[in-house]
Steps between C-alpha positions, in 0.01 A plus 500: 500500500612857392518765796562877383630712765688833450839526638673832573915588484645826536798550254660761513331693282195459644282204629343278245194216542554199333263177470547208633361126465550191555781578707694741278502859487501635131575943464496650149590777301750645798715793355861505506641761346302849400267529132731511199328767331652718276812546514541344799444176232857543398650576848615256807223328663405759825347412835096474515349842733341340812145455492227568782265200630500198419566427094260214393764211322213200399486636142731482244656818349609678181776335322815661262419624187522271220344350188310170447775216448397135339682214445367350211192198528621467890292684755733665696245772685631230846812653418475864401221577680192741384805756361460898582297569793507877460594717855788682626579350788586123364845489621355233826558165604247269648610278806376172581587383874359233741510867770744546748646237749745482737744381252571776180440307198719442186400754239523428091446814304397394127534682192328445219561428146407642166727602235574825722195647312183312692388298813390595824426411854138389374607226291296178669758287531703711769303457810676449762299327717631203493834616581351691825345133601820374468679765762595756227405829430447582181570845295420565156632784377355798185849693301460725233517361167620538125632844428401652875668184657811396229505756250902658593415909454778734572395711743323211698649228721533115310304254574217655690298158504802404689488731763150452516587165625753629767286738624226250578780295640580758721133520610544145560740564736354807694158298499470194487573399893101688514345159290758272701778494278872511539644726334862317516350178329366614161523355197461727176353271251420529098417366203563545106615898537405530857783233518740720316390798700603268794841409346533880466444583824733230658767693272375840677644665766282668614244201576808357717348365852145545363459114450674188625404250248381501093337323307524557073233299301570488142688843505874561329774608697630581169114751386643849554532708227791716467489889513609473111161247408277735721590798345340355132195453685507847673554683145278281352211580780546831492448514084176325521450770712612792355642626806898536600637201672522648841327451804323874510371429156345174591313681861190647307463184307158340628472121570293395249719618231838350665262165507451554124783567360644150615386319201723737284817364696499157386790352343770780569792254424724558839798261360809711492902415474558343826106437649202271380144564572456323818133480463512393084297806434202390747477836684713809423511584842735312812663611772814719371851460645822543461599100581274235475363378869670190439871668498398726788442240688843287399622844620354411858182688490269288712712271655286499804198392295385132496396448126250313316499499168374298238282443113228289362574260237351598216481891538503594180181340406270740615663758271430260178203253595247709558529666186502163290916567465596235714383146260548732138891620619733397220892458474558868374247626827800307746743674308330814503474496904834413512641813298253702710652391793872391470830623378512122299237386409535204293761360747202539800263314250736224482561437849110553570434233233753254623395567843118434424476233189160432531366855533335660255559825283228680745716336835800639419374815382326503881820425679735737315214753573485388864849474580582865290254654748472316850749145500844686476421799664335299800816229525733757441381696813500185699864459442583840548313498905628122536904618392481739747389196775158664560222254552379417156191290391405351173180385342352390121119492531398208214126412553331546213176699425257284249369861394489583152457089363820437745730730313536838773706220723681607769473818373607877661256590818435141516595430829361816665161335593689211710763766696119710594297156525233663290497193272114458592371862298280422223687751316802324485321138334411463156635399137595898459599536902818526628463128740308311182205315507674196722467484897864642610673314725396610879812372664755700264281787605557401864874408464584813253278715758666404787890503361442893453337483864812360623721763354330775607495347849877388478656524201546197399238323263539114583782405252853494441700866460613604169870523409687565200665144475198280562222738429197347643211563419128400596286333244157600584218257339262239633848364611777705622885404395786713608707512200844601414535807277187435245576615094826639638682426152215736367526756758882525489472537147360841538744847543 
């Protein structure tokens, strides 16, 4: 039986009343940081005013700007969410928590993905609830997106989706001991770019002591752009616009038009001398640095982060299946991705084809395409934390979704629905749905579930700890295998 009750927490910005039921206390749509109107879009994220009474957090609130986003046949609305929510003040995080005890709770803060250009705190699949049943409190987090968030103005600060993410860290930290959290156990968590964003801010140092562990789902540790490969975009943003490429020319530009003009930015090819496109022309935006995340933290950055890192199998399908690419791929389509994505190609094809003689044309096209954007980056981070001997975890996520007559696989986003245990929302189950049509397996969702638990709670997952000789890794299916370094001749073949 369901009981509603309303819950109250002073932060400190003000108090707020959550909802609570069946033993877990659920607050939404809490501010941060301030409204980035104006130009305040295009500035550092700034703290929220106080507010008087008691702010009501049961409903869900606005979310970034951003255009519709579809993937294809594949309903990914689980995923993306309902897309722009319009209202100022959308830079919030909702907390999920099982209230406060006399023991502060672990805390995983969870970022969300979406090509840097969509997503939200209201997609259906990140409720946290289960995680707060489980002795976790859960944060979800808003940032600012596409050219507000990633787009590198002079005369603005890079990467303000970034330090979107800091600042709510840093609300973590002056707040979360209210909904019985500790704020020296949390774990920043995040998938597809949220992952990336994590990778970035393990690299920052300004986010140093914010977090004790991280967790990087499908992300890159190689997905920065450089300032060179942001600076096409920029000019090329601020043409479609007709405005100079500076950050006071940009600050009368209304929402709805910077939403717009993101379908004129497609295929700006970022490939220069020394850099490839880390995201194969996918999104023209990305976190912009100076070193890849990866190197930073071979540097040292993070050292005092436990890690866990890891890809699905078959990423790249849910960039070709749903749009009938995936059984129609030919040989010249695997070359293609290669060139797209490599300094030699035809050498990559050949050690992809020798590696995989079964697959076909549309399998390697999906694992170059995988690899190029999340299996190097990903396994080149984990060597980078693991050289430094910083606890380092591993994982390859192969259970595969019959969705889309079997071919979406175990596909990008895949494994999202076991790490929330959301498994059970009609949403997700279907031909067209993200789970497919079959019954998914209820103990990987307990088992995958409870491995992120066990993080959180104490860094350590339930398997063996990644190193650079042996390289272990967790195979996640209806069995789980710790294996030794899986498609490293692939992986290694890679810059």
């Amino acid at each position: 039986m369901n009981h509603h009750t309303a819950d109250t927490v002073v932060t400190a910005q003000g108090a707020v009343r959550g909802l609570r039921r069946d033993g877990t206390t659920m607050f939404l749509n809490i501010p941060y940081a301030a409204p980035p109107t104006g130009a305040a879009r295009f500035a550092a994220p700034r703290p929220h005013a106080p507010w008087h009474g008691v702010r009501d957090a049961t409903e869900p609130g606005p979310t970034a700007p951003q255009a519709e986003r579809r993937l294809g046949s594949v309903d990914m609305a689980p995923y993306f969410g309902p897309g722009w929510i319009p209202g100022e003040d959308f830079l919030t995080v909702n907390v999920w928590t099982p209230g406060a005890s006399r023991e502060r709770l672990p805390v995983m803060v969870f970022v969300h993905g979406g090509g840097f250009v969509a997503g939200s705190t209201r997609s259906e699949i990140y409720d946290g609830s289960a995680f707060a049943r489980d002795g976790v409190v859960l944060v979800t987090l808003n940032y600012r997106l596409g050219i507000a968030g990633f787009l590198d103005l002079p005369g603005a600060p890079a990467n303000r989706g970034l330090l979107d993410v800091i600042a709510a860290l840093r609300w973590v930290r002056e707040n979360i001991a209210a909904f019985g959290g500790d704020p020296a156990r949390v774990t920043l968590s995040g998938q597809s770019a949220g992952a990336t964003i994590v990778g970035g801010v393990l690299a920052a140092p300004e986010a140093e002591g914010l977090f004790r562990r991280a967790i990087v789902q499908s992300g890159s540790g190689l997905g920065a752009f450089t300032p060179e490969q942001a600076a096409r975009v920029t000019r090329a943003t601020a043409h479609a616009l007709g405005v100079q490429p500076h950050a006071d020319a940009f600050a009368g530009i209304p929402d709805q038009r910077l939403v717009e003009v993101m379908s004129e930015l497609s295929g700006i090819d970022l490939r220069t001398e020394t850099h490839g496109d880390p995201l194969i022309g996918l999104s023209p935006f990305s976190v912009v640095l100076d070193r890849q995340p990866a190197d930073a933290v071979a540097a040292g950055r993070g050292a005092g982060v436990d890690l866990l890192v890891g890809t699905n199998t078959e990423e790249g399908n849910l960039y070709l299946a749903p749009f009938g690419n995936l059984s129609t791929s030919t040989a010249a389509d695997v070359d293609a991705a290669a060139a797209r994505s490599h300094p030699r190609p035809a050498r990559l094809v050949e050690i992809y084809r020798k590696a995989r003689p079964q697959a076909s044309e549309g399998e390697l096209r999906s694992a170059i395409m995988g690899d190029a954007l999340f299996g190097v980056g990903s396994r080149r981070l984990a060597d980078a934390h693991a050289g430094r001997g910083a606890a380092t975890y591993r994982y390859s996520f192969a259970w595969r979704s019959n969705a889309l007559g079997g071919e979406l696989g175990a596909t990008h986003a895949v494994e999202l629905p076991f790490v929330f245990d959301v498994t059970d929302l009609p949403r997700l189950r279907g031909s067209q749905a993200l789970l497919g049509p079959d019954e998914p397996p209820s103990d990987l969702t307990v088992r995958m579930h409870a491995a992120w638990v066990a993080f959180a709670t104490t860094g350590d997952p339930g398997w063996d700890r990644y190193d650079t000789g042996r390289r272990a890794t967790m195979r996640i299916d209806g069995e789980w295998s710790v294996v030794a370094d899986p498609h490293g001749e692939e992986l290694q073949a890679w810059p």
